[in-house]
Phi, psi and omega in degrees: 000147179245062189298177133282063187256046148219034107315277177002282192273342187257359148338131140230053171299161221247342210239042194247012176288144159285357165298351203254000169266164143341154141251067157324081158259212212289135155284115168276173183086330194251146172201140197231148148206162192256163159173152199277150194226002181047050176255006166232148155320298174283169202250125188194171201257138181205033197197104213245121170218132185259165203212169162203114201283327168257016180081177161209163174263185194194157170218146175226178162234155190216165195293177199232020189292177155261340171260122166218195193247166239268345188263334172273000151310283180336294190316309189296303176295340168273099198257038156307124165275341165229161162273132209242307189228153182246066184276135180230147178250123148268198178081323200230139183254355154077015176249129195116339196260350198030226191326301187306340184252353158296287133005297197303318183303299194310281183339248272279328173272348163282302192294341167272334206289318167312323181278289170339332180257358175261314203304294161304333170319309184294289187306319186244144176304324222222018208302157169268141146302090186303152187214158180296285165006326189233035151248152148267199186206135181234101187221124194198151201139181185279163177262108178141341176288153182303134193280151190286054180333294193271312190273021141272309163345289219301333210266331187331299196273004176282341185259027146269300186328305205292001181299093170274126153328295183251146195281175143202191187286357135313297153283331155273359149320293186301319150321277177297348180258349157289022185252327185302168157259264201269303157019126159238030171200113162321136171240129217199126156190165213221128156218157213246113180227193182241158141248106171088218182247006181264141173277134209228141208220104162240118198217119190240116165244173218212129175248159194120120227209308231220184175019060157227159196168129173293156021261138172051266180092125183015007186259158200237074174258143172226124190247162192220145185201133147285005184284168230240053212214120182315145204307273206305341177288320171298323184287333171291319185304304189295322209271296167345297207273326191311315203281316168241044158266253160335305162268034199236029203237169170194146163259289209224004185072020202225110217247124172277154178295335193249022161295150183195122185235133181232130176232143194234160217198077194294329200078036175263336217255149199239061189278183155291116185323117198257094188321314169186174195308336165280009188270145195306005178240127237099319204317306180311320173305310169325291206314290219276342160298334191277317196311300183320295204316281200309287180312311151358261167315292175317341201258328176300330180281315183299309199266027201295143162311118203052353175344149154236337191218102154296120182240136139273113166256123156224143171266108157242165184074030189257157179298342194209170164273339171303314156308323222254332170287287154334330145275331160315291204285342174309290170333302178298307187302318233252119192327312189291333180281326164313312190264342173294327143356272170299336180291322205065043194258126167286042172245112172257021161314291171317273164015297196272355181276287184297334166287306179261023165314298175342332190045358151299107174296137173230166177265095187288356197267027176221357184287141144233137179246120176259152177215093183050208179317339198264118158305111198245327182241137172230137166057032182068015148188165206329150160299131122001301186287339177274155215212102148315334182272313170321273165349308176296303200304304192294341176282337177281021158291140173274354172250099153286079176282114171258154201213120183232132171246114197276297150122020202252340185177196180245007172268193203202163138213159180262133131232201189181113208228170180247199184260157168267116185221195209254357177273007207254328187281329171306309197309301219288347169348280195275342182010287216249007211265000000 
């Protein structure tokens, strides 16, 4: 098998068992294969292809960079109402590349779009004409290198051969671990809700480790559903859902050229006809697509290059939400609060730094500061109550929360970021190396 299993195994994350995913079995209408395309030294699966034997509608988002990459152009340019296929590559992000890797894009979708339209002949009473238009592209890896043109060619048709109908927990395994990079852990998660009274499969996975900061950031989400719902109702759902998931993440604050966040939609599931983003047999789904969104992102976070610590920053009491997002990533963002972190150093000094960079107006004589439970600034300056030695102790948790009161209006944000540690400057080094 050409699993990525040595980011994996040599993980030493604490959540890397396969007990510890989800169980993603089948989805109808979707059909996935893998296949090593020798875009690494070691032979590992890095050529990803999601298939939809009946088309799917689909809506995506994308990084807000002004350089981006030649595959999300591709994307952006293709105005096909359904998607036939999903392909994703890694090693190489295809940004950079100008004409040849655009060029690379065009090849690659007349040769799956013909094996696919040979593939239904074979396969279906009713085959469609696949036309290039109607793949996407997916790519992530370094930026500037030639794109691998021919050793994707050679592989389409073993990675057409290789197509399972049906899914289990394996194969989507095989997925998520053929998308990573930097990544030590597949990030893969599912939830099950109703439209209507029909039960419904919303099931996603995800890449992303490094260069992450909305918008989106080095990250590959792909969400797959069988519910039965049109390209503009997907686009709302994901643009609705997007702000406080995807975007409410940070690594390292380095927003990439090859963010995609995607969501696909076979109509395999036969529910009651869904009118428009309000209608009330929806509601259940939202939720559980922000959950899926949200399990994501966080697992994106988790697994941020050299992490040691997952922080939660929530801003509360602000005037806008837009404030209250903008002192989070002050905060999330800012190197010195990052490594007292990882130091397991309790200065919350930084914290209090980092709030007012932001240039977001506060009321200081109403700021509070939380460290988990522990009251540390009350009424714009130290608690009375607070013990430092709590606090030391409490910073020696893998899970951090700070809690902030701005005291300016009533709105909030979350966001949710890691520590700075001395593994994240070895990886990014070492890169290329």
């Amino acid at each position: 098998m050409g699993f990525n299993l040595s980011n994996f195994l040599n993980s030493k994350s604490k959540n890397r068992k396969m007990i510890d995913f989800q169980d993603l079995d089948h989805l109808d209408g979707l059909s996935i294969s893998t296949v090593s395309a020798n875009l690494y030294n070691a032979k590992r699966d890095d050529l990803v292809m999601f298939y939809f034997r009946d088309g799917a509608n689909f809506a995506s988002v994308y990084t807000k960079s002004k350089i981006v990459s030649e595959n999300i152009k591709w994307n952006l340019n293709q105005k096909a109402k359904k998607i036939f296929s999903l392909i994703v590559n890694t090693r190489n992000a295809n940004a950079f590349t100008g004409e040849q890797g655009y060029k690379s894009m065009q090849n690659i979708a007349e040769v799956i779009s013909i094996e696919l339209t040979n593939k239904q002949k074979l396969d279906d009473n009713e085959p469609k004409l696949i036309k290039p238009k109607n793949i996407l592209f997916g790519s992530t890896g370094t930026i500037g290198e030639i794109f691998p043109l021919q050793k994707i060619i050679s592989k389409i048709p073993e990675l057409i051969k290789n197509i399972k109908y049906t899914q289990n927990k394996l194969i989507w395994m095989k997925a998520a671990l053929g998308i990573m990079t930097t990544d030590t852990q597949p990030k893969m998660a599912m939830e099950e809700c109703h439209i209507g009274n029909t039960r419904v499969k919303i099931y996603g996975i995800a890449k992303g480790s490094g260069m992450i900061h909305p918008d989106l950031a080095t990250t590959l989400g792909y969400i797959f559903t069988d519910a039965d719902l049109s390209n503009d109702v997907l686009k709302k759902l994901l643009n609705s859902n997007i702000e406080t998931t995807f975007n409410a993440i940070s690594c390292d604050g380095d927003t990439s050229t090859n963010d995609m966040v995607s969501i696909f939609s076979t109509s395999q599931s036969k529910h009651v006809k869904i009118s428009g983003i309000n209608d009330k047999n929806l509601k259940d789904f939202d939720i559980s697509l922000n959950k899926v969104l949200l399990n994501l992102a966080k697992r994106v976070v988790a697994d941020g290059e050299g992490s040691s610590k997952f922080i939660t920053i929530n801003v509360n009491d602000a005037k806008t939400e837009a404030d209250a997002k903008k002192i989070a990533f002050s905060i999330g963002n800012s190197p010195l609060v990052k490594t007292a972190i990882s130091g397991e150093d309790p200065n919350w000094g930084r914290v209090v730094m980092a709030i007012g960079k932001s240039q977001v107006s506060i009321k200081v004589n109403s700021l509070a500061i939380k460290f988990g439970k522990i009251s540390v600034v009350k009424d714009g300056k130290i608690d009375p109550s607070y013990s430092e030695k709590d606090t030391a102790d409490y910073m020696k948790n893998s899970d951090i929360e700070i809690s902030v009161k701005i005291g300016t209006g009533k709105k909030s944000f979350t966001a949710y970021t890691m520590d700075l540690t001395k593994k994240y400057i070895e990886i990014n080094a070492d890169y290329r190396s």
